[in-house]
DRENKE-515576 format. One record per residue (C-alpha): residue in one letter; x negated, y, z. Coordinates in nm, 2 decimals. Example, Ala and Ser with C-alpha at 12.3 -4.5 7.8 and 13.67 -1.06 7.14 Angstrom:
# residues 2
<rec 'A', <-1.23, -0.45, 0.78>> <rec 'S', <-1.37, -0.11, 0.71>> 
***
This chain:
# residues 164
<rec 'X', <-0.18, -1.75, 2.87>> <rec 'X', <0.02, -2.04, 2.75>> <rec 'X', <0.32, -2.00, 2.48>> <rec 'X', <0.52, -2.11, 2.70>> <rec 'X', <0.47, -1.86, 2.95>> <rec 'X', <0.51, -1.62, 2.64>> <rec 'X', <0.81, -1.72, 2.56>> <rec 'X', <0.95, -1.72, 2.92>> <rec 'X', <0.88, -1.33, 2.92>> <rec 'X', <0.99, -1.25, 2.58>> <rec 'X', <1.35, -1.41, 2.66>> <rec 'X', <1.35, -1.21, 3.00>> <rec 'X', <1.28, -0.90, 2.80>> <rec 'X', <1.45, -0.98, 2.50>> <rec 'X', <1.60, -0.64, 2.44>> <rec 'X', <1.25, -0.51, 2.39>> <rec 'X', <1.19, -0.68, 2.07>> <rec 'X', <1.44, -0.60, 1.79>> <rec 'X', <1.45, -0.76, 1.50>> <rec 'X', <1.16, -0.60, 1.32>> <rec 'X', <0.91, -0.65, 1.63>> <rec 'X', <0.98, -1.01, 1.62>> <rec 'X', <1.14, -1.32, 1.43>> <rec 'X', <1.14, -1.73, 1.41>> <rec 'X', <0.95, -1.84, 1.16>> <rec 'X', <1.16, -2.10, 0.94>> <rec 'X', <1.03, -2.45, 0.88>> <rec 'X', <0.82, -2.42, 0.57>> <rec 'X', <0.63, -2.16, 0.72>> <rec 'X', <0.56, -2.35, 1.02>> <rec 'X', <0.43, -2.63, 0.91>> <rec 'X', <0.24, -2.41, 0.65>> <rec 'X', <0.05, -2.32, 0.94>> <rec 'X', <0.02, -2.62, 1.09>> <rec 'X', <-0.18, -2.74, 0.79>> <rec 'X', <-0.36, -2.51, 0.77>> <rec 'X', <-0.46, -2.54, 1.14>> <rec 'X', <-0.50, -2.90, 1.10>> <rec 'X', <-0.75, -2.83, 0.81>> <rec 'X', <-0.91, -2.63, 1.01>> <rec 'X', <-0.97, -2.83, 1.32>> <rec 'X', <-1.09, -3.09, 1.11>> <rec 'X', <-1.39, -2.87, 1.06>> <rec 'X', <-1.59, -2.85, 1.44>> <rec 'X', <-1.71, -2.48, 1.39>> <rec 'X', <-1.37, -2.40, 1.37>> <rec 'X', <-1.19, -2.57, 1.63>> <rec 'X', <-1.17, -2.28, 1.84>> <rec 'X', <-0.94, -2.12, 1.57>> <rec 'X', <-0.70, -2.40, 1.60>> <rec 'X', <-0.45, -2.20, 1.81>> <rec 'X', <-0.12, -2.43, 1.83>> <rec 'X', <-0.05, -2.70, 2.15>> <rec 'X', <-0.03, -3.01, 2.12>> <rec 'X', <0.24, -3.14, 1.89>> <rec 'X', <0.36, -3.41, 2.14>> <rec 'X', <0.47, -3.17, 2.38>> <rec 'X', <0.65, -2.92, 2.18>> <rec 'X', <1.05, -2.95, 2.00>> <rec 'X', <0.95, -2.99, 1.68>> <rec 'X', <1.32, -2.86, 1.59>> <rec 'X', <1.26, -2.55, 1.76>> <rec 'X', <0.98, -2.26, 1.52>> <rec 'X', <0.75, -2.01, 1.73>> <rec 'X', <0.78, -1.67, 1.72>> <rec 'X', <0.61, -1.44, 1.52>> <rec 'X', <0.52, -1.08, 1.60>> <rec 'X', <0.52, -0.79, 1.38>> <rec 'X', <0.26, -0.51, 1.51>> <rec 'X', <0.52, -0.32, 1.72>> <rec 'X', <0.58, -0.69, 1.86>> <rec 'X', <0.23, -0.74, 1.95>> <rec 'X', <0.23, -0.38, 2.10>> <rec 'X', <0.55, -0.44, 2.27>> <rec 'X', <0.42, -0.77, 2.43>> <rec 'X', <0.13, -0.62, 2.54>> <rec 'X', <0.36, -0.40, 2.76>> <rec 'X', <0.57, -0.69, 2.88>> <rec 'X', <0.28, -0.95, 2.95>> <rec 'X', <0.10, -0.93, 3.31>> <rec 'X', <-0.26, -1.10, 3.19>> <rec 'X', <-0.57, -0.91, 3.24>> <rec 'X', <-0.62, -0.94, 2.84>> <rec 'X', <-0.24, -0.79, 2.78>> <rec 'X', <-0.31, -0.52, 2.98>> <rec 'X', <-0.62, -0.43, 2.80>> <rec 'X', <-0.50, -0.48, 2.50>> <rec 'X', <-0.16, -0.26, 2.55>> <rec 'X', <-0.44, 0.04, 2.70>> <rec 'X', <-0.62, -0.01, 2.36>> <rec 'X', <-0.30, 0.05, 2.20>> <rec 'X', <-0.25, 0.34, 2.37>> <rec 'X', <-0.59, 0.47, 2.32>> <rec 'X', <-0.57, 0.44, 1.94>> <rec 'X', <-0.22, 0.59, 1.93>> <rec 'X', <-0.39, 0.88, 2.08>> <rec 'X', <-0.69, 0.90, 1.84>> <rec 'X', <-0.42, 0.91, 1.58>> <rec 'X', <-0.24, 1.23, 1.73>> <rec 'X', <-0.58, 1.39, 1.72>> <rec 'X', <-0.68, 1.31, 1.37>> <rec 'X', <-0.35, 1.44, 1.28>> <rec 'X', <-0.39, 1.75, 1.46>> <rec 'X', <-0.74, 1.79, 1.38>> <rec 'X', <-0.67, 1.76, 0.97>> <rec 'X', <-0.34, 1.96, 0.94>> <rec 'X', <-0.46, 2.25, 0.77>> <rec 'X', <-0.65, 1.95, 0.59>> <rec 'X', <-0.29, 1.89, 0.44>> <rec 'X', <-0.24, 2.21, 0.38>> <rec 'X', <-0.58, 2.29, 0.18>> <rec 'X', <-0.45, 1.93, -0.02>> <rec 'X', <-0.11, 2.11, -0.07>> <rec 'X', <-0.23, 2.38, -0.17>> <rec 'X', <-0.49, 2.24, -0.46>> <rec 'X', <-0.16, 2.05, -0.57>> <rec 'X', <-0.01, 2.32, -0.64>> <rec 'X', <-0.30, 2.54, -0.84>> <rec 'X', <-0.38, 2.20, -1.06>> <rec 'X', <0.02, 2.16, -1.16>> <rec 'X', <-0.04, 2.55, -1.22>> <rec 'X', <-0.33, 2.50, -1.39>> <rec 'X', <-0.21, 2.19, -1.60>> <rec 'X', <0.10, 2.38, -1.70>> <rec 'X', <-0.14, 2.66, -1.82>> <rec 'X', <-0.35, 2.40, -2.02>> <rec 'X', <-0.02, 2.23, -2.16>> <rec 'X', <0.08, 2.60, -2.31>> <rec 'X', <-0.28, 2.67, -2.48>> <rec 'X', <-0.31, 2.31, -2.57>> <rec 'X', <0.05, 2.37, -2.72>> <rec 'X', <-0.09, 2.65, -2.95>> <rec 'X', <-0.39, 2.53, -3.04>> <rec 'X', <-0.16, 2.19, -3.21>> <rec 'X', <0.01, 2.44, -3.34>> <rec 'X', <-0.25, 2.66, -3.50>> <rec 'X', <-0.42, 2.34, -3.66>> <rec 'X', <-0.10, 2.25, -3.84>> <rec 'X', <-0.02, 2.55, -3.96>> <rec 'X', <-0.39, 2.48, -4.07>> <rec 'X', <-0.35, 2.15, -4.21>> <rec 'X', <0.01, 2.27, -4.40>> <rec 'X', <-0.17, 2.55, -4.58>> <rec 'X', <-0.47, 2.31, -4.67>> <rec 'X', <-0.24, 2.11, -4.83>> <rec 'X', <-0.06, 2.38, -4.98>> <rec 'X', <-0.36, 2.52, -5.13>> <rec 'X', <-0.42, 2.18, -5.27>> <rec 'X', <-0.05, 2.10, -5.44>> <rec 'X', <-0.15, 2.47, -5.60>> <rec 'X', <-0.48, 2.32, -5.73>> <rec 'X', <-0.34, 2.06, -5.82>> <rec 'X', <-0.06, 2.24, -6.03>> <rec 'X', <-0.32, 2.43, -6.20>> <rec 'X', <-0.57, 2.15, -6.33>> <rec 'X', <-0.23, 1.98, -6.48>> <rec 'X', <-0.03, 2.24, -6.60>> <rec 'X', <0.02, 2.25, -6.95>> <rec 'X', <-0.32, 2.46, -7.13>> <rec 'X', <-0.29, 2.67, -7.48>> <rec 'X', <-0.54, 2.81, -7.69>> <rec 'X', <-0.79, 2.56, -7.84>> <rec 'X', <-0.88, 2.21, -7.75>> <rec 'X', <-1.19, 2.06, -7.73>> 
***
């Protein structure tokens, strides 16, 4: 189908594509992709991924449209070509996939809920004995080095009796 055909059915149905299904892209971005498209072309195994017309025909003043996913979904719906409808029943198809994941693996969600919850249980049981057990080895440490200030009190303090 040709953009201009594209467009003609996007403006008929403009109320179908809000703001974030669709938008202009501004100038830099446009002929960002034009060079990139040029590069491309230049190379003749990829020629067939050089996707814009012919830049004699178009208003250069005017940018194309780009299309968000809902946009492309939504343009599916509006477009009449064999390739839009296939590709809108696609759509369709994978939404419903989706919905039958989803309600395949809820109680999925709910086994991962629950194994949140025992692990924050479990890690709040850990933080307590790991608590005590930093607590148990300074109390250690302090009476080490309480036991050595005592020793080290006795060897200086001051002897009597004879000297050697």
């Amino acid at each position: 189908m040709e953009t201009k055909r594209i467009n003609e059915q996007v403006k008929r149905n403009i109320d179908r594509f809000p703001l974030d299904f669709m938008f202009r892209l501004n100038q830099k971005e446009w002929e960002n992709i034009r060079s990139q498209n040029a590069t491309a072309s230049e190379n003749e195994s990829m020629r067939s991924q050089n996707a814009t017309a012919s830049q004699k025909k178009r208003n250069t003043n005017i940018t194309p449209y780009a299309f968000t996913e809902h946009g492309v979904t939504m343009l599916a719906s509006v477009l009449k070509s064999k390739r839009a409808i296939d590709m809108n029943i696609a759509i369709v198809r994978a939404f419903i996939a989706i919905r039958h994941f989803a309600n395949k693996n809820k109680d999925l969600a709910v086994q991962i809920q629950e194994l949140r919850i025992e692990l924050q249980n479990r890690i709040g049981e850990h933080d307590v004995q790991l608590a005590s057990i930093y607590d148990a080895l300074e109390n250690l440490l302090d009476k080490k080095e309480d036991e050595n200030e005592e020793k080290k009190k006795w060897m200086e303090r001051e002897r009597i009796g004879f000297k050697k």
